[in-house]
N, C-alpha and C positions, 0 to 999 in steps of 0.2 A: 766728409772729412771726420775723423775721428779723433777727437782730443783726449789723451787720455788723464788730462788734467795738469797742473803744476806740484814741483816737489822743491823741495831745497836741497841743499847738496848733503849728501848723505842719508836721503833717506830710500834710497835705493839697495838693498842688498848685494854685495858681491855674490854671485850665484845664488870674448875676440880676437894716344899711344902713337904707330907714327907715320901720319903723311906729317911731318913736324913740327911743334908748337913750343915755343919758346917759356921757358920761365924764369924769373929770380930767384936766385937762392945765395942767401950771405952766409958764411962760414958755415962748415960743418963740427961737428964735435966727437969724441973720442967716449967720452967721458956719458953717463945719463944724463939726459935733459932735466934741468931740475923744474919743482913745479911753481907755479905762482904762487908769490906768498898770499894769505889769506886776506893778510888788511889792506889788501884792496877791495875798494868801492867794488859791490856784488853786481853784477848784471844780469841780464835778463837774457836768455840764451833759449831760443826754439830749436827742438833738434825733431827730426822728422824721419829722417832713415831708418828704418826696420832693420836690418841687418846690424847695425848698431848695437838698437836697445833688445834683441832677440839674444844676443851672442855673450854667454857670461866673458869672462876675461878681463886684463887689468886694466884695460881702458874703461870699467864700469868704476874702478878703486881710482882712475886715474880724476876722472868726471866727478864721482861724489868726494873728492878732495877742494874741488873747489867752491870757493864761496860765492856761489850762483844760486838767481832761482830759474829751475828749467823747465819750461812748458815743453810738452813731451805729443808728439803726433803721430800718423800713421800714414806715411808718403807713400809716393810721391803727389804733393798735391798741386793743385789745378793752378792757375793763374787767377779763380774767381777764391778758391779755397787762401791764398795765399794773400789775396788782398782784405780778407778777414782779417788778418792775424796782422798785416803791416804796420806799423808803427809803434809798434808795442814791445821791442827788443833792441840789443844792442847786437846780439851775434845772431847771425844762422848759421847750425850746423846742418847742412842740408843735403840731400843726397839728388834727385833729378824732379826735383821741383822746379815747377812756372816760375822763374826769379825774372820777371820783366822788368820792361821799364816802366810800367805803371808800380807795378810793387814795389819796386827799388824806390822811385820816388814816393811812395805812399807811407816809407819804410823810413824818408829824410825828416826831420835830423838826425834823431836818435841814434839809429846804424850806425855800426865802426867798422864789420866786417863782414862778408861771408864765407866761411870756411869750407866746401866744397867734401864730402866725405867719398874721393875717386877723383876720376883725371878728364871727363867729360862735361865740357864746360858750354853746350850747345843748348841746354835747357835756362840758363844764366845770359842774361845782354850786360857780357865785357863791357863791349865800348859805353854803352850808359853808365857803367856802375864804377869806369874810369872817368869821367865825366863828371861823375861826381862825387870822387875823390874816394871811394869804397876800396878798398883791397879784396880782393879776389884769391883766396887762398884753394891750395889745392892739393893732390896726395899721387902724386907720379911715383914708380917705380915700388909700388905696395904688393899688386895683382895680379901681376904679368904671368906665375908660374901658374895660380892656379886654374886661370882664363887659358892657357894654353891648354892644360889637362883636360877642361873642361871641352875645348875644341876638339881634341880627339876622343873623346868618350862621344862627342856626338858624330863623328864622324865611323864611327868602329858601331855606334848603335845602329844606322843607315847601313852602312858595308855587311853587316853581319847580319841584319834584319834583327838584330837585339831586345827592342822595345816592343813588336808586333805577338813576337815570339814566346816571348815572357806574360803578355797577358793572356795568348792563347794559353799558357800551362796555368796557370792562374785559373783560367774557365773550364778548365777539365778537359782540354780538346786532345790532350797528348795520350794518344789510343793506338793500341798494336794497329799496323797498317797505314798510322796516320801520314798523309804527305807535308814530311819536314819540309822550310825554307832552305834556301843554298844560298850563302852568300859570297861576296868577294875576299880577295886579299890585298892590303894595301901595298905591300912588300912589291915595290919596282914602277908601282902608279908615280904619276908626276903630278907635284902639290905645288898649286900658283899661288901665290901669300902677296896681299895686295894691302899695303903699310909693314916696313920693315922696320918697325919700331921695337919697345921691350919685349911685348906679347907677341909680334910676329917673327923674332928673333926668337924665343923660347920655344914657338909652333915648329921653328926650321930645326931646331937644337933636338925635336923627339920626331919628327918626320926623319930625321938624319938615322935616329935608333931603331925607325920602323924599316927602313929598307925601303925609304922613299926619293923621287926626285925632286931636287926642289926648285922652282924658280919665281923671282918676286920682283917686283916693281915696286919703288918708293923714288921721290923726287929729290929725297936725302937720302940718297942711298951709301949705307955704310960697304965701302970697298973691302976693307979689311977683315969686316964681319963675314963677312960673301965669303972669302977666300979662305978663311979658317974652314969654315963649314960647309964649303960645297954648294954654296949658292948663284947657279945662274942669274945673273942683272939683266934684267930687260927692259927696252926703250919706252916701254910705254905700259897700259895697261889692257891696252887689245892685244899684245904681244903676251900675256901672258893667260888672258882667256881663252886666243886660239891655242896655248901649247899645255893647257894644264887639264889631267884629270879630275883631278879637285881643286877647288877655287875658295882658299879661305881668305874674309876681309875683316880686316884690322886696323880701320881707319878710323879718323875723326870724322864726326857729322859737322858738316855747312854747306854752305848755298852750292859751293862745286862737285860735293861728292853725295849729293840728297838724291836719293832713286838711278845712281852710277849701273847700277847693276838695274837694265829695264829689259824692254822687248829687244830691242835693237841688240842689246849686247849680247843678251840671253842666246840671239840666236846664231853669233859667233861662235859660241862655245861648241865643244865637243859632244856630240850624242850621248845622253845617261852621265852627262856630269856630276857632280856632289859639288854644293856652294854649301859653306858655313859660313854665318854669319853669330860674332860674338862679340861685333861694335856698337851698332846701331840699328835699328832695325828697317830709319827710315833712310837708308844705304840703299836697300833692295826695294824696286815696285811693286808691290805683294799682289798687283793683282796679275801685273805679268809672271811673276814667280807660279802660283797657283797654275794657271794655262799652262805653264811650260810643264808642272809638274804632270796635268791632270794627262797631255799629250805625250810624255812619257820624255819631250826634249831633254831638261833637266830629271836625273834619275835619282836625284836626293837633295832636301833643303834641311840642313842643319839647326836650329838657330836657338841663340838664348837672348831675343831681342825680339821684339815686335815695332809696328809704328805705332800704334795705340797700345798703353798697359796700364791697367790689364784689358786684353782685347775684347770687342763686342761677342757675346756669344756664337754668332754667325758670322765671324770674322774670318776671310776665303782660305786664312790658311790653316783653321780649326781642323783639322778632321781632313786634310789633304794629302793626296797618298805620297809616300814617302817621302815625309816630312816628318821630322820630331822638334817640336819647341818644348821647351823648357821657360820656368819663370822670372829671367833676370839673376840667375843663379851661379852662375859663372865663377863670380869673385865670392861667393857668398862660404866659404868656407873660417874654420874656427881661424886656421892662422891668418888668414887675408884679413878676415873683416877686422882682429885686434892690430894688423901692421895698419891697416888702413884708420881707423879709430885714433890710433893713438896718435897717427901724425895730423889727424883732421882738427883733436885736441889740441896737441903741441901748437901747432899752426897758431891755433886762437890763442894758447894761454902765453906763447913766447912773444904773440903779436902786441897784448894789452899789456904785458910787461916792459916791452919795449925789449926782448931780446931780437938777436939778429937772426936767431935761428927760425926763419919763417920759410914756404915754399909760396911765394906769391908767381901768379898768373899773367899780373896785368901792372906790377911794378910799382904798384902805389903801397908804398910803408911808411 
């Protein structure tokens, strides 16, 4: 773990989905969020998300306005890293840290909140930190455009042979005679989008622009959404692995949807399919994933997730062919990560104020 020490506020420089999950949210407003007034009692505030404290923008003006001291880290940390630092704060601003129920409890009294910087709440135990009376704050509807973008770039770097290509030119390989790659076209392929939530609605919204087909399984399945855009509903989610050339999943991680995508289902799918994965990474069996790749079943793995991150050096899907990972990078651009900051802010500073404008998870304000 890496501390990079405590600051006060200001002394930072200015130069920043849906199988369906419920949340709270009390009034909206029209008008700027105003900030907390200063002469409140200072708290002690862990913020640990990289993308965050990497990303200049007004959520760093927003941060050093308040009268906090903020011990500052380098996440995602462990559940042992994490019980280091427990009890020694009143917020976490936390991005996919160990938030157990040992830490949670190691973390009581003190704790008022955990503010969540994103919408993936599987690294965090809800129901303990309901239990005991913790608020669970969170940031829906922040990242969905740029996580979609992000899904087609890796799917267009697979289809095109993109990635492979670019570091042959790179190594000098590109010589009269050389044998260029050939790749595909997505234009008339059929894309299975499995959670039609914000980000799988935005994925159907640019598959629609590619001259794709589209069909998707969600258990909340939005009708009206479908119907605008051209999306087949289907019963289930083997219904959409037998029918789909590419197989993007945008779901939440838990006990039902952990390793969804294994041997058994892989082998439903279509010859030379392309799966993207830009939820979870422990969504897919990686090591059934790898087999399928190295057998040529599956004929491209997307992903900007892993099960382990960062992963073991010799982890099976390093260096597996036709596969491109990327490092949790999805959302990580300039406008995502300030929409997503400032309301991970907001969250905490409207929470200790007692305004109503909170996005809570698990209902306790």
């Amino acid at each position: 773990m890496q501390i990079l020490g405590k600051v006060e506020s200001g002394a930072i420089p200015h130069r920043g989905e849906s199988l369906n999950q419920t949340f709270f949210f009390c009034h909206s407003r029209t008008q700027p969020l105003a900030i907390c007034p200063t002469n409140l009692m200072s708290k002690r505030v862990l913020l640990t998300t990289t993308s965050f404290q990497d990303t200049p923008g007004t959520h760093q003006d927003l941060l050093n306005s308040q009268n906090w001291e903020i011990v500052r880290a380098r996440g995602p940390l462990s559940e042992t890293e994490m019980l280091e630092l427990a009890g020694e704060f009143d917020i976490f601003l936390c991005g996919d840290d160990a938030i157990t129920q040992a830490v949670i409890d190691k973390s009581l009294p003190r704790l008022q909140a955990i503010s969540k910087y994103g919408i993936g709440l599987d690294k965090i135990n809800v129901d303990f930190a309901t239990e005991k009376n913790i608020p669970v704050l969170f940031t829906p509807g922040v990242n969905h455009t740029t996580v979609a973008e992000h899904t087609f770039g890796l799917l267009l770097g697979i289809t095109k042979d993109i990635q492979s290509n670019a570091l042959a030119v790179q190594n000098g390989e590109w010589v009269a005679g050389w044998r260029k790659p050939i790749g595909n076209e997505i234009m008339g392929k059929t894309i299975g989008i499995l959670g039609l939530g914000r980000i799988g609605k935005e994925v159907a919204i640019r598959a629609n622009a590619f001259g794709m087909k589209i069909i998707a399984f969600d258990p909340y399945f939005d009708d009206a959404f479908a119907e605008e855009h051209g999306v087949k509903k289907c019963c289930s989610m083997d219904e959409v692995l037998l029918g789909a050339d590419v197989i993007s999943l945008h779901c939440f991680l838990n006990h039902e949807t952990e390793n969804m995508i294994n041997a058994e289902k892989i082998a439903e799918m279509r010859n030379g399919v392309i799966v993207l994965n830009c939820a979870r990474g422990e969504l897919v069996d990686t090591n059934a994933m790898a087999e399928a790749l190295k057998s040529g079943k599956v004929g491209g793995y997307g992903a900007d997730v892993l099960d382990a991150e960062p992963p073991a050096p010799n982890h099976v899907l390093i260096g597996a062919p036709k596969c491109i990972i990327t490092s949790h990078i999805g959302s990580r651009t300039h406008e995502s990560v300030q929409r997503q900051a400032n309301r991970c802010l907001h969250n905490a500073i409207n929470f200790l104020s007692g305004d109503a404008d909170v996005l809570c998870a698990n209902g306790i304000l």
